[in-house]
C-alpha positions as CSV (number, residue, x, y, z in Angstrom):
1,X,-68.6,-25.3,-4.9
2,X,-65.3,-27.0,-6.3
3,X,-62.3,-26.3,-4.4
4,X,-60.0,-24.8,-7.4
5,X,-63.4,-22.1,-7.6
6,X,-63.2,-21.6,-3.8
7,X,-59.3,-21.4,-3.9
8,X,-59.6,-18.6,-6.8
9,X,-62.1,-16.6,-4.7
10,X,-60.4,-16.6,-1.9
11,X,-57.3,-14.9,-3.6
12,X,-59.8,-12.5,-5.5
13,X,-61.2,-11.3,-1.9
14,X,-57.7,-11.5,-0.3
15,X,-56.3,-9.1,-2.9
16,X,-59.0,-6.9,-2.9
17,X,-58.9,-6.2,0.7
18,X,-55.1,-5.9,0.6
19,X,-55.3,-2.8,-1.9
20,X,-57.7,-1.1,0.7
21,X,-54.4,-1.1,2.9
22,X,-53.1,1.6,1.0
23,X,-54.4,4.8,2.3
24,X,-53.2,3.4,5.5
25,X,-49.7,2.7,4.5
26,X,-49.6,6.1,2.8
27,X,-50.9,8.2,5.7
28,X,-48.6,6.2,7.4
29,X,-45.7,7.4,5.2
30,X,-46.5,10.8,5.3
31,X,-46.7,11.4,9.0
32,X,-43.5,9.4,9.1
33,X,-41.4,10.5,6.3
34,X,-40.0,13.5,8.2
35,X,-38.1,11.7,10.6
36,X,-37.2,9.3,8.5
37,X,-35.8,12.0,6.0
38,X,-33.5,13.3,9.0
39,X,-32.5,9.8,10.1
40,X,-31.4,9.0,6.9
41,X,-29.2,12.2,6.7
42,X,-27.8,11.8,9.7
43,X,-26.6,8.1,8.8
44,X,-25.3,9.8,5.8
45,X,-23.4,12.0,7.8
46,X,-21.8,9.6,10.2
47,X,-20.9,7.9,6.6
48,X,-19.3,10.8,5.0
49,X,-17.1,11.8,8.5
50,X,-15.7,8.1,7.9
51,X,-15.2,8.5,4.2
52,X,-13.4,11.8,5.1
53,X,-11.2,10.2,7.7
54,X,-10.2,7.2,5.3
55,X,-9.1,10.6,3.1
56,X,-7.1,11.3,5.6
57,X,-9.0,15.1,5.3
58,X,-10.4,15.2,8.5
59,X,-8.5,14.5,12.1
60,X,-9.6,11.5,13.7
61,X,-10.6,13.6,16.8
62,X,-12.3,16.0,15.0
63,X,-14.2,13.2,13.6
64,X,-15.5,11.8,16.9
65,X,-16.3,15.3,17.6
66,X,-18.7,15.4,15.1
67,X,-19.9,11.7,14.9
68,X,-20.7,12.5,19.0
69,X,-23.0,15.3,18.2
70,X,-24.1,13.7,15.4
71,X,-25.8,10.4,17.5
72,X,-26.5,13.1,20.3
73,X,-29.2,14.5,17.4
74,X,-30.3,10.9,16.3
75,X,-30.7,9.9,19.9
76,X,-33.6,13.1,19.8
77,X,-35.3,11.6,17.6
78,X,-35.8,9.1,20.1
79,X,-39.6,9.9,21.2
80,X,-41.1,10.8,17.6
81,X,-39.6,7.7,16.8
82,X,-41.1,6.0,19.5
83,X,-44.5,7.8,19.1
84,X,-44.2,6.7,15.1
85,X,-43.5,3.1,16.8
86,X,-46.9,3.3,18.6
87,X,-48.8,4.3,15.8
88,X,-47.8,1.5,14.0
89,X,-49.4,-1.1,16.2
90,X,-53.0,-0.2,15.1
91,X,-51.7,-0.1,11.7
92,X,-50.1,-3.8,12.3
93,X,-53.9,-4.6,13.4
94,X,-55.8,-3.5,10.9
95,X,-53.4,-4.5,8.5
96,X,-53.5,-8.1,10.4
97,X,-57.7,-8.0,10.3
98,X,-57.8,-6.8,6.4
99,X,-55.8,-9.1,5.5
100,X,-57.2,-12.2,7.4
101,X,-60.7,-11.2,7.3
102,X,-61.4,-13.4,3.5
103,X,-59.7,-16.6,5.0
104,X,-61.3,-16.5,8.3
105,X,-64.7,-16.4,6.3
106,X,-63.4,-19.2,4.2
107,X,-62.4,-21.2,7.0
108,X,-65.6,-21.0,8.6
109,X,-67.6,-22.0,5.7
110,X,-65.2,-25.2,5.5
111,X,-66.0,-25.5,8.9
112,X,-69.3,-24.8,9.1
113,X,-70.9,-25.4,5.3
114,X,-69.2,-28.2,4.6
115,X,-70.6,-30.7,7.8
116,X,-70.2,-34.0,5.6
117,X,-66.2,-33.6,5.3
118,X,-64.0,-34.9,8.4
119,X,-62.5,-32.1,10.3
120,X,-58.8,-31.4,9.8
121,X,-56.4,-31.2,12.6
122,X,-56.5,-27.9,13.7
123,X,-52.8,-27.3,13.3
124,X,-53.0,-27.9,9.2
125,X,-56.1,-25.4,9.4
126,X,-53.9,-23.0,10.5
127,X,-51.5,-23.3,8.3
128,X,-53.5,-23.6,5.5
129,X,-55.3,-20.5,6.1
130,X,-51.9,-18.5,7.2
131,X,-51.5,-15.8,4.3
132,X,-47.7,-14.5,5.0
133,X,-45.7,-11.6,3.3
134,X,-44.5,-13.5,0.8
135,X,-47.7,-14.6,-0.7
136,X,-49.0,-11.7,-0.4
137,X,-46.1,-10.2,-2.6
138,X,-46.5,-13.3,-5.2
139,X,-50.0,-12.1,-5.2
140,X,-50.0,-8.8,-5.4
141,X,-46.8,-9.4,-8.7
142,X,-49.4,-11.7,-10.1
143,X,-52.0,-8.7,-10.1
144,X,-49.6,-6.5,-11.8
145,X,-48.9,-8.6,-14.0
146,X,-52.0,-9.0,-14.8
147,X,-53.5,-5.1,-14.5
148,X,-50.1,-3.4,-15.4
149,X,-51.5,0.4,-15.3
150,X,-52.9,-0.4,-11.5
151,X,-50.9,3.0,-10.2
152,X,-52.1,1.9,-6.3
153,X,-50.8,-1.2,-6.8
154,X,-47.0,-0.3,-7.8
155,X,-46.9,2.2,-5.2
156,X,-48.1,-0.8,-2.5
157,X,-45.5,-2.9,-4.1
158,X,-42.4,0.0,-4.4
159,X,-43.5,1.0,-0.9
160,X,-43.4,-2.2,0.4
161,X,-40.1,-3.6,-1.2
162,X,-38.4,-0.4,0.1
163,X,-39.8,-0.7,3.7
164,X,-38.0,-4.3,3.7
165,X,-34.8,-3.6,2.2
166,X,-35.4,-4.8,-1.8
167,X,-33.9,-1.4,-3.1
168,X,-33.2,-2.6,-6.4
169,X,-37.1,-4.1,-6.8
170,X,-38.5,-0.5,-5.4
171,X,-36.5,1.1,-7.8
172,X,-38.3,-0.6,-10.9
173,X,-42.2,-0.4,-9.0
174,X,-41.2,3.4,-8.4
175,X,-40.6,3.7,-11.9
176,X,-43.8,1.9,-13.4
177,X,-45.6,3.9,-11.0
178,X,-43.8,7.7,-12.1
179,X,-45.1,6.6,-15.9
180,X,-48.3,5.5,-14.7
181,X,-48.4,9.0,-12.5
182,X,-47.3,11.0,-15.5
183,X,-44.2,11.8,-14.0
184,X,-46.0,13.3,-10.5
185,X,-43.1,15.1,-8.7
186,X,-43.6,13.5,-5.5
187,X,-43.8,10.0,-6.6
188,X,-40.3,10.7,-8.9
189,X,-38.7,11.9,-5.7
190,X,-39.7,8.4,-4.2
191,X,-37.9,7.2,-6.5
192,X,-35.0,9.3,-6.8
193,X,-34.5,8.6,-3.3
194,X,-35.2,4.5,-3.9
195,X,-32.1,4.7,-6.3
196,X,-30.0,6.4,-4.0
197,X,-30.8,3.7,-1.1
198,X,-30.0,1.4,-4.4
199,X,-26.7,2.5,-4.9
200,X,-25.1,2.6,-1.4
201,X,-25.9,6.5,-0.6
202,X,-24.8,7.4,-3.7
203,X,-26.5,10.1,-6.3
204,X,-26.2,8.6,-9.1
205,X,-27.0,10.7,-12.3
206,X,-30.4,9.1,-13.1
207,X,-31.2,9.5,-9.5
208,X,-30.6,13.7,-10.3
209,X,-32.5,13.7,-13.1
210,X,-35.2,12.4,-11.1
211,X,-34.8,14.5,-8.1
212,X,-34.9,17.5,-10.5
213,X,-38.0,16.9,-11.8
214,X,-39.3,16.5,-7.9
215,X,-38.2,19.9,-7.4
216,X,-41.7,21.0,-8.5
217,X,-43.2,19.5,-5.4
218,X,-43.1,21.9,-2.6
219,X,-43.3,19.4,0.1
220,X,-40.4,17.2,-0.9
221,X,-38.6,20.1,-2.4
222,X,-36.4,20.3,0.5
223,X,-35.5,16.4,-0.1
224,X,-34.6,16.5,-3.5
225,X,-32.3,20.1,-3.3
226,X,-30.5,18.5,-0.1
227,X,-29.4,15.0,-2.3
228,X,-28.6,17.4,-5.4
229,X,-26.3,19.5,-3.3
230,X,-24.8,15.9,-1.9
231,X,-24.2,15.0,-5.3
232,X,-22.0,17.8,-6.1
233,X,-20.2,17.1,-2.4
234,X,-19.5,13.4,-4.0
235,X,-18.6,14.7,-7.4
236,X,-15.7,16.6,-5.3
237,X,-17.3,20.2,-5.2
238,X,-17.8,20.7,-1.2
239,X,-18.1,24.9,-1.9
240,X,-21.1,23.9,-4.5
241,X,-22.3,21.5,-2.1
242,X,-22.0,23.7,1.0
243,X,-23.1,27.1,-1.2
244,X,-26.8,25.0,-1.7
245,X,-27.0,23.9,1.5
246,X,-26.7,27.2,3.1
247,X,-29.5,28.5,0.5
248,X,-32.1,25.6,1.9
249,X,-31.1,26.8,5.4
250,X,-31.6,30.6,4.5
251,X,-35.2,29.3,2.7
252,X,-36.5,27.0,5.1
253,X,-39.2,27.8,7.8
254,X,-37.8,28.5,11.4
255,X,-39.2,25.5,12.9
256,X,-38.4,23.2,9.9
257,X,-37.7,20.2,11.2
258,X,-34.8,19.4,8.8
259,X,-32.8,22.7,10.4
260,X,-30.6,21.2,13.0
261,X,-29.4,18.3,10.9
262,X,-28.9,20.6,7.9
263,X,-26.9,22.8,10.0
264,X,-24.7,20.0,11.5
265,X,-24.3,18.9,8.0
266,X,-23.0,22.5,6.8
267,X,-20.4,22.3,10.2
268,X,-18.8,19.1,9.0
269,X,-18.7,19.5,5.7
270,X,-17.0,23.1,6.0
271,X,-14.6,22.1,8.7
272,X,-14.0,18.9,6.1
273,X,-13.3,21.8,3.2
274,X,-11.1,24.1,6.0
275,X,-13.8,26.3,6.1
276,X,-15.2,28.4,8.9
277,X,-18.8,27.4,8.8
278,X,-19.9,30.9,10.7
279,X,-18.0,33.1,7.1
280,X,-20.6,31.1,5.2
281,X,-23.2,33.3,3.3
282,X,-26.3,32.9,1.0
283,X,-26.2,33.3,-2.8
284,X,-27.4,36.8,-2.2
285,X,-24.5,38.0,-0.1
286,X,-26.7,37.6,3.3
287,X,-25.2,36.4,6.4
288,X,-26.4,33.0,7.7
289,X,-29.0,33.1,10.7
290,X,-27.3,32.2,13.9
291,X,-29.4,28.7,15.3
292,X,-31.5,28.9,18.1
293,X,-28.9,27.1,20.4
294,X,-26.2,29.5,19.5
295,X,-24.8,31.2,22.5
């Protein structure tokens, strides 16, 4: 066997294993996507109480007020966080033994069917057969490239770019995969929320379009109706914002686990707008349920 032939093979298998990482990575996403969600609201927040600040809107007391009670409900998150932390070590392992399972059979056929060549210090063995993150991404671009309707495949890649920080890359793989999905709510919201992380926190008007087309998913409803209300909070229209916000809250199930973060976002934007959070009522007149932690 040549070694260009071997060499081609060997990135066949590698691929091939890689895509069977994806039902991983996605029930990874799901069980994590929750806390996430609220930790990314939070950060939003804490964002917002400085913008407001800057404004000269809010007192600078107030503010630390609020950005104290605001880390005091980050800081809960602590153990899911943890717990999410834990359950991504077997994930890092399997991911690890997928993806080095093709090159360790490689390498022992040049170890072990090839007795005639001299062996190769063990250190350039290594590194030959060391497959990092950004071949793998090279790899995985190259399969796209080549199979552009592969739906799996953008979703690896926008997933991926977006769990390292390439916003502007997810943004494009989200997209290619919302075509390729024909527009599935679910997958739009990703990437409504991808162009949001894009843009610095901001809702940008493609970013609304999208997220109104994710309203038909009842799962990431909540999501999308929580950035459409902060876009009308940037666009200068708290009441809007805050008259949304308290209809999610009104909607949402008691345990929800967006509540609390919801609820501290309704109290700062209100005392923001001089408005007394607790006169706050729902579109249909109702009075606003008191927290669970209300005295």
């Amino acid at each position: 066997m040549s070694m260009g032939l071997a060499l081609a093979l060997l990135a066949m298998t590698t691929f091939a294993v890689a895509l069977l990482l994806v039902p991983l990575i996605l029930r990874r996403r799901a069980a994590a996507s929750r806390d996430a969600y609220n930790l990314a609201v939070y950060r939003d927040q804490l964002t917002e109480i400085e913008r407001d600040v800057g404004r000269g809107v809010l007192d600078p007391a107030d503010a630390e007020a609020a950005k104290g009670e605001i880390a005091r409900r980050i800081l809960a998150l602590a153990p899911a966080r943890a717990a999410e932390a834990a359950s991504r070590a077997p994930l890092a392992v399997a991911t690890l033994a997928v993806m080095l399972l093709p090159i360790a059979a490689w390498a022992l056929y040049w170890d072990l069917g090839s007795p005639g060549v001299p062996d190769e210090p063990h250190a350039a063995r290594a590194a030959a057969a060391h497959l990092d993150a950004a071949a793998a991404m090279k790899q995985l671009d190259a399969h796209l490239a080549a199979h552009p309707d592969d739906l799996k495949g953008w979703l690896l890649l926008a997933r991926t770019d977006l769990d390292v920080g390439r916003y502007d890359k997810a943004v494009e793989a989200y997209r290619r995969a919302a075509e390729l999905s024909g527009q599935k709510p679910e997958i739009v919201g990703d990437w409504a929320e991808a162009q949001v992380l894009a843009a610095g926190g901001t809702v940008t008007p493609a970013s609304q379009q999208a997220f109104k087309t994710a309203l038909a998913d009842p799962d990431s409803a909540p999501r999308s109706r929580y950035y459409l209300a902060l876009a009308d909070l940037q666009a200068g229209d708290p009441k809007k914002a805050l008259q949304e916000w308290v209809d999610l809250e009104a909607e949402s199930p008691a345990d929800a686990a967006w509540l609390p973060m919801l609820r501290e976002r309704i109290a700062v934007t209100a005392k923001s707008a001089g408005i007394d959070p607790e006169s706050l009522k729902t579109s249909a007149g109702a009075p606003r349920k008191p927290s669970p932690d209300a005295n």
